[in-house]
VEXLUM-682910 format. One record per atom (N, C-alpha, C): residue number from 1; chain; x, y negated, z negated; atom name; residue in one letter. Coordinates in Angstrom, 3 decimals, decimal comma, padded with zeros to 6 digits. Example, Ala and Ser with C-alpha at 12.3 -4.5 7.8 and 13.67 -1.06 7.14 Angstrom:
PT; nr; kette; x; y; z; atom; rest
PT; 1; A; 013,190; 005,690; -007,800; N; A
PT; 1; A; 012,300; 004,500; -007,800; CA; A
PT; 1; A; 013,200; 003,300; -007,800; C; A
PT; 2; A; 012,850; 002,250; -007,080; N; S
PT; 2; A; 013,670; 001,060; -007,140; CA; S
PT; 2; A; 012,900; -000,030; -007,870; C; S
This chain:
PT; nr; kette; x; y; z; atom; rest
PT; 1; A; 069,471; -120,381; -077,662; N; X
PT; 1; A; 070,582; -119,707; -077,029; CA; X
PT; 1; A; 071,914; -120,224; -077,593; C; X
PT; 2; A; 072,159; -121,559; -077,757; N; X
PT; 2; A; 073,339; -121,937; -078,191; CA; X
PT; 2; A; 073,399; -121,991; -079,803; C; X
PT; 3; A; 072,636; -121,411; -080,741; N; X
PT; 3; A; 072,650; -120,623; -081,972; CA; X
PT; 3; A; 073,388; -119,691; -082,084; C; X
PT; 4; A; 072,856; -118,631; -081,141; N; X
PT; 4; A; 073,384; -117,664; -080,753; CA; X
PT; 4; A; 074,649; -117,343; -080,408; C; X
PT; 5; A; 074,890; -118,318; -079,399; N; X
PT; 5; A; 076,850; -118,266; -079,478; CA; X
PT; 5; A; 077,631; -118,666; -080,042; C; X
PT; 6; A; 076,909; -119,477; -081,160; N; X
PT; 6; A; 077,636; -120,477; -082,374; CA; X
PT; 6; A; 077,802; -119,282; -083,210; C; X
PT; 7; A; 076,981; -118,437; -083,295; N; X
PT; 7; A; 076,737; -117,305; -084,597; CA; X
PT; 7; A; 077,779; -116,574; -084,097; C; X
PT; 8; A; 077,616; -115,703; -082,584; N; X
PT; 8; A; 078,496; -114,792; -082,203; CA; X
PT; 8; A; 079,663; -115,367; -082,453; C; X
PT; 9; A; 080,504; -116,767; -081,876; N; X
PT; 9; A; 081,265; -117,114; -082,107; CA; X
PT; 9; A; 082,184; -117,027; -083,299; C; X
PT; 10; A; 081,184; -117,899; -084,386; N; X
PT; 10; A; 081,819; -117,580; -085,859; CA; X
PT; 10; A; 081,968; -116,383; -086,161; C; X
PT; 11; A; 081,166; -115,396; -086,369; N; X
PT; 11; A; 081,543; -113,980; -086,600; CA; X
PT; 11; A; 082,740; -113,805; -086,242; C; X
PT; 12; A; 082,889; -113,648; -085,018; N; X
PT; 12; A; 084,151; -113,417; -084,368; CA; X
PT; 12; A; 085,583; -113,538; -084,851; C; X
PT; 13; A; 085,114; -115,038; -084,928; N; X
PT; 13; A; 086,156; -115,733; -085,267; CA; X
PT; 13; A; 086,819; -115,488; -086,693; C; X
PT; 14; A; 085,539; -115,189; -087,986; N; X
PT; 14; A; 086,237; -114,888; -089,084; CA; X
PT; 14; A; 086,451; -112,954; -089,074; C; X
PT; 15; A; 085,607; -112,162; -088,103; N; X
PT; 15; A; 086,287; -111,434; -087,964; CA; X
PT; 15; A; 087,728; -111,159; -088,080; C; X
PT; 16; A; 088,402; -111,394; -086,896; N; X
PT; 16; A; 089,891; -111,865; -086,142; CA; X
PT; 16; A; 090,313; -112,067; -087,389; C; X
PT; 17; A; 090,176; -113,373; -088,193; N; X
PT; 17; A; 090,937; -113,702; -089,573; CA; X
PT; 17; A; 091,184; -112,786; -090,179; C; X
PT; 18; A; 089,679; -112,196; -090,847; N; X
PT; 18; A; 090,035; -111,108; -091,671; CA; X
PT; 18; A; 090,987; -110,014; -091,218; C; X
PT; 19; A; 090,644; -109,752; -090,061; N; X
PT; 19; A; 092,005; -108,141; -089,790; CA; X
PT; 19; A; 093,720; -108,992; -089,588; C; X
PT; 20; A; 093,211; -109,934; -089,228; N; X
PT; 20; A; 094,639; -110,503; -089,558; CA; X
PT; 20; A; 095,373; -110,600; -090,724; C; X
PT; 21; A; 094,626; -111,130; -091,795; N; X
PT; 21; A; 095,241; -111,620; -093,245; CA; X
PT; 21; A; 095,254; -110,239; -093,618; C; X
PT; 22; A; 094,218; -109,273; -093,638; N; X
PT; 22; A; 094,313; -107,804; -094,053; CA; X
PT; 22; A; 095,527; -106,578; -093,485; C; X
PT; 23; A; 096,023; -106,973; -092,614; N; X
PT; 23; A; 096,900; -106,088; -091,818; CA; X
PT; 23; A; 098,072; -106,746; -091,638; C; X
PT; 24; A; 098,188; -108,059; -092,751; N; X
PT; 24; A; 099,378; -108,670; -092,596; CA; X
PT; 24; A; 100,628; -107,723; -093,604; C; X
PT; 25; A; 101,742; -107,857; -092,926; N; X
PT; 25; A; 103,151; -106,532; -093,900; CA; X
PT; 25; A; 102,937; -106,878; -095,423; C; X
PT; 26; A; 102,852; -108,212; -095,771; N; X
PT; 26; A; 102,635; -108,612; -097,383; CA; X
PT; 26; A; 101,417; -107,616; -097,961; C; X
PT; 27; A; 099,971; -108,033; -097,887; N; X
PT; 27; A; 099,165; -107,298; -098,220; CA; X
PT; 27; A; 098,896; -106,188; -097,412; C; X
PT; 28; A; 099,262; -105,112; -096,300; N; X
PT; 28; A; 100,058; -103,773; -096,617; CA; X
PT; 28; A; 100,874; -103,085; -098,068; C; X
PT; 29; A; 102,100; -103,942; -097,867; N; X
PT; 29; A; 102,960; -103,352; -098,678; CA; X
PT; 29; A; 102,082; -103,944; -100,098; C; X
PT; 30; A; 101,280; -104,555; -100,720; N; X
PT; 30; A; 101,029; -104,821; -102,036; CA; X
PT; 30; A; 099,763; -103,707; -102,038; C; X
PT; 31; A; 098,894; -103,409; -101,346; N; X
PT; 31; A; 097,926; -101,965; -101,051; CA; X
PT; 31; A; 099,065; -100,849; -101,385; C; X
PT; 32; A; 099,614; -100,989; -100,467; N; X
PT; 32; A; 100,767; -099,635; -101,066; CA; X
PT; 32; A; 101,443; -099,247; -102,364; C; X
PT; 33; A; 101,579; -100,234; -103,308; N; X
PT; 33; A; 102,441; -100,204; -104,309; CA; X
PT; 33; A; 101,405; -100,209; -105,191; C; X
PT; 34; A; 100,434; -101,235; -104,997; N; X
PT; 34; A; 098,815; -100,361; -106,193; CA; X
PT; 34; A; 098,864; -099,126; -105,940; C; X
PT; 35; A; 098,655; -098,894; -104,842; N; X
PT; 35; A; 098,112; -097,088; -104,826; CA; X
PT; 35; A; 099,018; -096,103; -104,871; C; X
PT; 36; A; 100,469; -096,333; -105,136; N; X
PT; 36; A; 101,439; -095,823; -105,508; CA; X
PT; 36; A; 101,707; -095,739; -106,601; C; X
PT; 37; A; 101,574; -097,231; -107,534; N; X
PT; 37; A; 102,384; -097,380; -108,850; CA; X
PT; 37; A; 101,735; -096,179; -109,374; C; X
PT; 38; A; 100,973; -095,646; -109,615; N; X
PT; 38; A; 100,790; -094,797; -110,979; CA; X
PT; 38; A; 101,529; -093,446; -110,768; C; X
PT; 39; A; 102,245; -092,812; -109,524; N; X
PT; 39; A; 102,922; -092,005; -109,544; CA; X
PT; 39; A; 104,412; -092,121; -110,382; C; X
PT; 40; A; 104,564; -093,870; -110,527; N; X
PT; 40; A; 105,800; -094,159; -110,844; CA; X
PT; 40; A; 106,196; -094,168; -112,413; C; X
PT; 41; A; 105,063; -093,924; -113,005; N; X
PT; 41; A; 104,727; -094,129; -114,512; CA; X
PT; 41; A; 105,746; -092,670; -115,374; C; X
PT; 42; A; 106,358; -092,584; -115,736; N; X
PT; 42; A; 107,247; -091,959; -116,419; CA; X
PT; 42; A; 106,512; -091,311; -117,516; C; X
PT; 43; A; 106,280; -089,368; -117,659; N; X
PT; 43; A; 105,564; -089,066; -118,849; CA; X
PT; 43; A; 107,168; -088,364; -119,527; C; X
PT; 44; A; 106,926; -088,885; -121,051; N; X
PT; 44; A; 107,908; -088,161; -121,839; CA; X
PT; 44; A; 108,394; -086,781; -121,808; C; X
PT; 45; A; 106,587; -085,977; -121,551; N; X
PT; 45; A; 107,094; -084,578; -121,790; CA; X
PT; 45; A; 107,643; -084,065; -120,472; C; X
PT; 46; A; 107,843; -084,535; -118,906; N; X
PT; 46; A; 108,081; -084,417; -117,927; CA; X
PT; 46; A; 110,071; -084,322; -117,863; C; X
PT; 47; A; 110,325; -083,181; -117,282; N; X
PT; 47; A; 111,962; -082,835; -117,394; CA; X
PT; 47; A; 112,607; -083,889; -115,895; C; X
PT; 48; A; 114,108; -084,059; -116,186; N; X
PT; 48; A; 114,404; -084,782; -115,569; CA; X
PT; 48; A; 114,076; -084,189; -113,823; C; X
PT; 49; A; 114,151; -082,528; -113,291; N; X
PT; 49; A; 113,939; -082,341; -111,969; CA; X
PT; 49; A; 112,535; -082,768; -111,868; C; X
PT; 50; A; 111,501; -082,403; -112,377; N; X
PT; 50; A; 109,986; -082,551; -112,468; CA; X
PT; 50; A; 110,102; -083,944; -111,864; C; X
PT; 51; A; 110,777; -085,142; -112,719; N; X
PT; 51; A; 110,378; -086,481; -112,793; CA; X
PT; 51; A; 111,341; -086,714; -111,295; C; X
PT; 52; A; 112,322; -086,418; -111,055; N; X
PT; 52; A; 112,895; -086,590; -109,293; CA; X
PT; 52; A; 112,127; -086,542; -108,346; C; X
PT; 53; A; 111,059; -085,211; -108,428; N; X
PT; 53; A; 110,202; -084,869; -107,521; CA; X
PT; 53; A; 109,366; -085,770; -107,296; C; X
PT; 54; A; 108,755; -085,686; -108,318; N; X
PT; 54; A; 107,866; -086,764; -108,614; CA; X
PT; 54; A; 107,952; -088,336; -107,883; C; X
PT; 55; A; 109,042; -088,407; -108,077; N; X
PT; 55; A; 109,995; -090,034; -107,459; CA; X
PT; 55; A; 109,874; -089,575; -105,795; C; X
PT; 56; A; 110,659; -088,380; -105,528; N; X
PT; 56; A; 110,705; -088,107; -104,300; CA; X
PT; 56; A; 109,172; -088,584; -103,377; C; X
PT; 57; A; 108,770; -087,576; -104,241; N; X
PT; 57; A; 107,009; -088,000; -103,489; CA; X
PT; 57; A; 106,356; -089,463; -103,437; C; X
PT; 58; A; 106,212; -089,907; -104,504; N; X
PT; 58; A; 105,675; -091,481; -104,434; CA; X
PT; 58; A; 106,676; -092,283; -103,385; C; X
PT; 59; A; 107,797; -091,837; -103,290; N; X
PT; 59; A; 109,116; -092,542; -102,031; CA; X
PT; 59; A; 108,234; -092,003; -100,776; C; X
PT; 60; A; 107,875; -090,770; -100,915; N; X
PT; 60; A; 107,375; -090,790; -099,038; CA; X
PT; 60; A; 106,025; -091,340; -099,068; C; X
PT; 61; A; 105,287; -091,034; -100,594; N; X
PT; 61; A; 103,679; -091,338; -099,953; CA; X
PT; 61; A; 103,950; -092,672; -099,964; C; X
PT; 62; A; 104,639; -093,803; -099,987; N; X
PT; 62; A; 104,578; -095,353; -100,157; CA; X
PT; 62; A; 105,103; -095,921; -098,472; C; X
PT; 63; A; 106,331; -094,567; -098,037; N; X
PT; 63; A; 106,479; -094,965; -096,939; CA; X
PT; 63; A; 105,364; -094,767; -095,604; C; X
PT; 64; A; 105,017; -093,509; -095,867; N; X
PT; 64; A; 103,452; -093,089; -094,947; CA; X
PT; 64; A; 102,593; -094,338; -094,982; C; X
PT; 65; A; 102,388; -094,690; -096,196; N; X
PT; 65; A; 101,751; -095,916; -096,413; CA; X
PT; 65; A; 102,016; -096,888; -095,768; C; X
PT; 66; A; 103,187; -097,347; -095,455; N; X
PT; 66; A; 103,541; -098,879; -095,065; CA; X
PT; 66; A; 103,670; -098,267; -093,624; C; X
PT; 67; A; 103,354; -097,057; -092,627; N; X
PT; 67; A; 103,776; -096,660; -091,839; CA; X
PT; 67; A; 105,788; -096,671; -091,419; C; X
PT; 68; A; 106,006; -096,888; -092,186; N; X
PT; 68; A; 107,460; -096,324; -091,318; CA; X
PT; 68; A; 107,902; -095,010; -091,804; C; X
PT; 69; A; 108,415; -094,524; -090,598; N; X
PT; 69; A; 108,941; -093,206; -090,539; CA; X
PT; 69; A; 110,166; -093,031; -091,583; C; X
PT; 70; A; 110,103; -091,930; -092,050; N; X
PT; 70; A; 111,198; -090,854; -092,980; CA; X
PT; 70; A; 111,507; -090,035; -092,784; C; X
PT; 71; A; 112,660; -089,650; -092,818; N; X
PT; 71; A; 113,342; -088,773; -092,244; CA; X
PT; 71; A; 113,718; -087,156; -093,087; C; X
């Protein structure tokens, strides 16, 4: 029996850690900017409105990302 709550225990416990260190604003915002950067990549043959848009969008999908609101 007291295996058992040693086991449940630990689980638990590194559970808790993990959603902590994982849902901390640092590694948020560094998830966000991997899965962003490649919108940010500049193609030559792309015109300067094309490439705004472009900016525009990776600006909201990064903010959706980090959850804060845009207006």
């Amino acid at each position: 029996m007291a295996k058992i709550i040693v086991v449940f225990s630990s689980l638990s416990y590194l559970s808790v850690s993990f959603l902590r260190n994982y849902n901390s604003p640092e590694n948020i915002e560094k998830r966000c900017i991997l899965k962003f950067e490649k919108d940010f990549k500049n193609n030559l043959e792309t015109s300067h409105e094309e490439w705004n848009q472009v900016l525009d969008l990776a600006d909201n999908n990064y903010l959706k990302c980090m959850g804060i609101p845009h207006f």
